[in-house]
C-alpha positions in Angstrom: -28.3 74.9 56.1 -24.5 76.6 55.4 -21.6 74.6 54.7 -18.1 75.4 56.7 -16.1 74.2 53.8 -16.2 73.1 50.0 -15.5 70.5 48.1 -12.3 70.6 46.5 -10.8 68.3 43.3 -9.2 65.7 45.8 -13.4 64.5 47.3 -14.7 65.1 43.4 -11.7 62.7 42.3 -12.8 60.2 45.4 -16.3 60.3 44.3 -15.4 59.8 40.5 -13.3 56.8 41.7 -15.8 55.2 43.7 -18.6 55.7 40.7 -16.1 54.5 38.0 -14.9 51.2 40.0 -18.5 50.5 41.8 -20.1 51.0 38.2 -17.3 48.1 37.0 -18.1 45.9 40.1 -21.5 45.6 38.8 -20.6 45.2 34.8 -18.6 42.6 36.2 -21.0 40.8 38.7 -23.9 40.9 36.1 -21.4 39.5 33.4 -20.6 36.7 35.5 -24.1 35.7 36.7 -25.1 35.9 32.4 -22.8 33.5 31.7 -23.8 31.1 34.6 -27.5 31.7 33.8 -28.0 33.2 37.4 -29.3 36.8 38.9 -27.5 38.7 40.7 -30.1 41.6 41.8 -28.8 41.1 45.6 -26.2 43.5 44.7 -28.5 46.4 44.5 -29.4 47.2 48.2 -25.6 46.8 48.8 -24.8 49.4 46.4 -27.6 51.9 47.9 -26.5 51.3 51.5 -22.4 52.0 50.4 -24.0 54.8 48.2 -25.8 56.3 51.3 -22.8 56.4 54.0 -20.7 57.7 51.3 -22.9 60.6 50.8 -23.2 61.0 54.5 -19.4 60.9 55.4 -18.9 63.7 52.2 -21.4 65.9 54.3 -20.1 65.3 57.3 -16.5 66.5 55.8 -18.3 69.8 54.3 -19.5 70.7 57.9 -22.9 71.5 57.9 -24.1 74.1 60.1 -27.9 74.8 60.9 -29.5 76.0 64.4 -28.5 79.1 65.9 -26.9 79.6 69.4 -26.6 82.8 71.1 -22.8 82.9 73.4 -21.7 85.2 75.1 -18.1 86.8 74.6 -16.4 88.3 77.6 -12.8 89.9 77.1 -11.3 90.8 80.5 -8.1 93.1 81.0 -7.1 96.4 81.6 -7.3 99.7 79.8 -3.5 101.1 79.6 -2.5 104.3 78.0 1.1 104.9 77.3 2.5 108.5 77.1 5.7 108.9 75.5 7.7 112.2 75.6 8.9 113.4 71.7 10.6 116.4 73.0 14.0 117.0 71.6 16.0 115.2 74.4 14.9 112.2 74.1 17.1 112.2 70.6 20.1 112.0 73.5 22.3 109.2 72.9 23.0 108.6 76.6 21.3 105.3 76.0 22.3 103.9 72.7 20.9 104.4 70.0 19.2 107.1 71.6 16.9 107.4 74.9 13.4 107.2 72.0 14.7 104.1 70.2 15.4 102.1 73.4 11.8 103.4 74.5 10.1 102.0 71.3 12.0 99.0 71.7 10.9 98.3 75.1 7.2 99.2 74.3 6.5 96.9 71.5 8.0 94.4 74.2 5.5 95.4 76.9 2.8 94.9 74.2 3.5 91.7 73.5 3.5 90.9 77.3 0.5 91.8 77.9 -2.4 90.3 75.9 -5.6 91.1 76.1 -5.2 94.1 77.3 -6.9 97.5 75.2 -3.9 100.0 74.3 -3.9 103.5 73.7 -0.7 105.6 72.9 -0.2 109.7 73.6 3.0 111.7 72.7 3.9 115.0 73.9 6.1 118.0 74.3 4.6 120.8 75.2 0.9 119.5 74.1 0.1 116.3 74.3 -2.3 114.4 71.4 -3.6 110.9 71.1 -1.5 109.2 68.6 -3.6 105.5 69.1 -6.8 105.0 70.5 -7.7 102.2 72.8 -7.5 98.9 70.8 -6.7 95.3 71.2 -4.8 95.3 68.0 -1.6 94.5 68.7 -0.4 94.4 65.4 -1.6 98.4 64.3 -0.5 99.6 67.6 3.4 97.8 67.1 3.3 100.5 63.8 2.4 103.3 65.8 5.1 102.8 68.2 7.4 102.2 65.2 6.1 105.7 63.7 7.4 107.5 67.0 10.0 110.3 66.6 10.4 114.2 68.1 9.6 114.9 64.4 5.9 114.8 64.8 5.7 117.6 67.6 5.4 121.2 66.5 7.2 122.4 69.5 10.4 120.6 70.9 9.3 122.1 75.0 8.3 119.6 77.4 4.9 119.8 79.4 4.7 116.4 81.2 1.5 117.5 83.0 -0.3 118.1 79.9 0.2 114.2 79.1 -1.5 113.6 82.2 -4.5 115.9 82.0 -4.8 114.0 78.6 -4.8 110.2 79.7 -7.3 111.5 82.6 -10.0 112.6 79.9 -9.1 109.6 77.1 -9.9 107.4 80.0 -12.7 108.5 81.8 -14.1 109.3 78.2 -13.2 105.8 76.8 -14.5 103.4 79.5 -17.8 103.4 80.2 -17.1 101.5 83.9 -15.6 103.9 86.2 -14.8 100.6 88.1 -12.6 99.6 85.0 -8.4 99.2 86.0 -7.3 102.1 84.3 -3.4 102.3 84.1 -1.0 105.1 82.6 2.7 104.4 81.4 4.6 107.6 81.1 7.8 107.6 79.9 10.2 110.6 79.8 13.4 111.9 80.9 11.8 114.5 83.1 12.9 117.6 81.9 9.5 119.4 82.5 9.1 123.3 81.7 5.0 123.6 82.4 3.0 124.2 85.5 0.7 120.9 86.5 -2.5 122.0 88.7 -2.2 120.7 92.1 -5.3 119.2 91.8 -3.9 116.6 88.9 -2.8 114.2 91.8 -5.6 114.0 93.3 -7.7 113.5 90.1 -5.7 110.0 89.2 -6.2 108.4 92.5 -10.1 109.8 92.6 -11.0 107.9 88.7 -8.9 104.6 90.1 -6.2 105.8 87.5 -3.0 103.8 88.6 0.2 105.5 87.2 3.4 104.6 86.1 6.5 106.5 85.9 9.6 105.1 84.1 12.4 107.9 83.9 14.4 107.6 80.5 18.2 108.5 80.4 21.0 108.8 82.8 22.3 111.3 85.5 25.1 112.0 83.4 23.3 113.0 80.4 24.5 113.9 77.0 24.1 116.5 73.9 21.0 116.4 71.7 22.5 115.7 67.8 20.8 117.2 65.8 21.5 117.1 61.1 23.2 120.4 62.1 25.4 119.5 64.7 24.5 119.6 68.6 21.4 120.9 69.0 21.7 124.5 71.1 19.8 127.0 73.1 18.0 130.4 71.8 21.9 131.9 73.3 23.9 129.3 71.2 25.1 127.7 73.9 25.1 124.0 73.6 22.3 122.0 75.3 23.0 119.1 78.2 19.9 117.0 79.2 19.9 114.5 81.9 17.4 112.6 83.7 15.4 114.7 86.1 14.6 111.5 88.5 14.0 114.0 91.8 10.8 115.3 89.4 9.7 112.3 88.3 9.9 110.7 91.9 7.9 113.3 93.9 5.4 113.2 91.4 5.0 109.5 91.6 4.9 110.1 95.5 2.1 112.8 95.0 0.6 110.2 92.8 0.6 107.3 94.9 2.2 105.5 91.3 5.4 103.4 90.9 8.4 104.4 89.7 11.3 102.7 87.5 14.2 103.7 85.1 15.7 103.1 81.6 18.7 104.1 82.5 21.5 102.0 80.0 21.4 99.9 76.8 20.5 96.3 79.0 17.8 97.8 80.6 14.2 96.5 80.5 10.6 97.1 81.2 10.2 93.6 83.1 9.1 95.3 86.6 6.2 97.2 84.6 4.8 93.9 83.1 4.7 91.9 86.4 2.9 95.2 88.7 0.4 95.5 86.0 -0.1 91.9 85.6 -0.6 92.0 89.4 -3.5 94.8 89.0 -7.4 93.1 88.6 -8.0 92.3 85.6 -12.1 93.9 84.9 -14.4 93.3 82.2 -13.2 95.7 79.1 -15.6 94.0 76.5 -19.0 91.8 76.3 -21.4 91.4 73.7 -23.7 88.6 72.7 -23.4 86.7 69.3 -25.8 84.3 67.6 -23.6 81.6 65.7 -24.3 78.5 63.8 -23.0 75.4 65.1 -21.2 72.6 62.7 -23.4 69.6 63.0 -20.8 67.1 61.3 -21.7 64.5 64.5 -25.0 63.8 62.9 -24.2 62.8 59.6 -20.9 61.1 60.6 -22.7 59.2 63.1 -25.3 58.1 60.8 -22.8 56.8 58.2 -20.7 54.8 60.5 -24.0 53.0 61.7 -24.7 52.0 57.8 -21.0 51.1 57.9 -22.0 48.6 60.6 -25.0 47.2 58.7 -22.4 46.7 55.3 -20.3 44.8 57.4 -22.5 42.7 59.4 -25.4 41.8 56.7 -24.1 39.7 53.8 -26.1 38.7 50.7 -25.8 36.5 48.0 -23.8 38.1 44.9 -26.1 35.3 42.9 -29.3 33.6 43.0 -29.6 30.4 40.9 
């Protein structure tokens, strides 16, 4: 047999209480009945009964657990990576702070929106790398997306295709059920510089890979700060990014994927939580587990039937 719980000082005290003044009831009984020349042995199986449904109920509050049950645990949701572009332009402060903050922002958002759901988290620039594997932790994967800055890429280029060819792999790699609802979240301004094969489209709608496009910045644009000033090209000239939305749209038409934009300060994700809360929700984990079960019932109902007895049986405190 385990025990759920312990006893702490407050049901020692109770049971040092009930000894001390039950051991005075009966000095005090047995006094009286001495001095009237009377017995007053009735009070025993009174004090063995009270004795027994005490024990019972201090059981019952330490929750014992014996038996073993075998459950079943099924988590249903959907497997989502999220690519985010660390290239140098995203430092742009064309969406205050800049377009990377407001992206970090929003993500830890979407997180919290979506519950039990596995996340995984890639960054790129000109290579893309796996930053978080797929995990229900909400809490380690809030500090990853914290973590997030063009600081952690070697190269400040971008390759948005390389993300993709990525996610592809992580997922078909990660979920074991090629039935699973895969989803991908990328999120970048769309200045792309590499060559994506032709066959990349075809590959996400193929593996049931359901994409997501939300362009970060504005058509306007801005300069990239950098500690040395604005940040300039291999000529010196001074670099202007701005959101490439006809790239990003005709890949999402390619892809068959949605598409949405970050595009000021009061702008949200809220479009990308409800379409993915509208995809299928599948079975992402399910294992068996043996358990104990806390049998409390048992010894709580056998005290309150002694509790009955105590009250309906009376004796005589003295026999003369």
């Amino acid at each position: 047999m385990n025990w759920n719980y312990s006893l702490s000082q407050t049901e020692y005290l109770f049971i040092a209480v009930f000894l001390l003044l039950y051991g005075y009831y009966f000095f005090r009984t047995f006094r009286v009945a001495h001095l009237l020349g009377a017995k007053a042995w009735a009070t025993i199986p009174k004090f063995f009964l009270r004795t027994g449904y005490l024990t019972l109920l201090l059981i019952a509050l330490l929750g014992p657990s014996f038996g073993v049950v075998e459950k079943e645990l099924v988590s249903e949701g959907k497997d989502i990576y999220i690519a985010v572009d660390l290239s140098k332009s995203m430092d742009a402060p064309d969406i205050p702070p800049t377009r990377l903050e407001k992206v970090k922002f929003e993500l830890k958002r979407l997180v919290e929106a979506l519950p039990g759901n596995r996340f995984g988290l890639l960054i790129f620039s000109t290579q893309a790398y796996v930053h978080a594997p797929l995990t229900t932790d909400q809490g380690a994967l809030a500090l990853f997306i914290q973590s997030l800055n063009t600081r952690l890429m070697p190269e400040s280029g971008t390759n948005f295709c390389s993300a993709v060819e990525l996610a592809i792999q992580k997922q078909l790699a990660e979920t074991s059920d090629l039935n699973q609802t895969k989803v991908l979240v990328l999120l970048t301004d769309g200045e792309d510089f590499g060559e994506c094969d032709p066959a990349l489209a075809g590959q996400l709608r193929r593996y049931g890979i359901t994409p997501f496009v939300v362009g970060v910045g504005t058509e306007n644009g801005s300069t990239i700060p950098t500690s040395k000033g604005n940040l300039r090209d291999a000529e010196g000239n001074i670099v202007h990014t701005h959101l490439n939305r006809g790239y990003l749209r005709q890949f999402v038409q390619d892809t068959r994927g949605s598409y949405l934009e970050l595009a000021s300060s009061s702008g949200d994700l809220t479009p990308l939580v409800s379409a993915i809360q509208n995809l299928e929700n599948r079975v992402i984990d399910q294992r068996k587990l043996e358990v104990t079960t806390n049998k409390y019932y048992y010894f709580l109902i056998g005290a309150l039937a002694l509790i009955a007895i105590d009250i309906l049986i009376t004796v005589r405190t003295f026999k003369l």
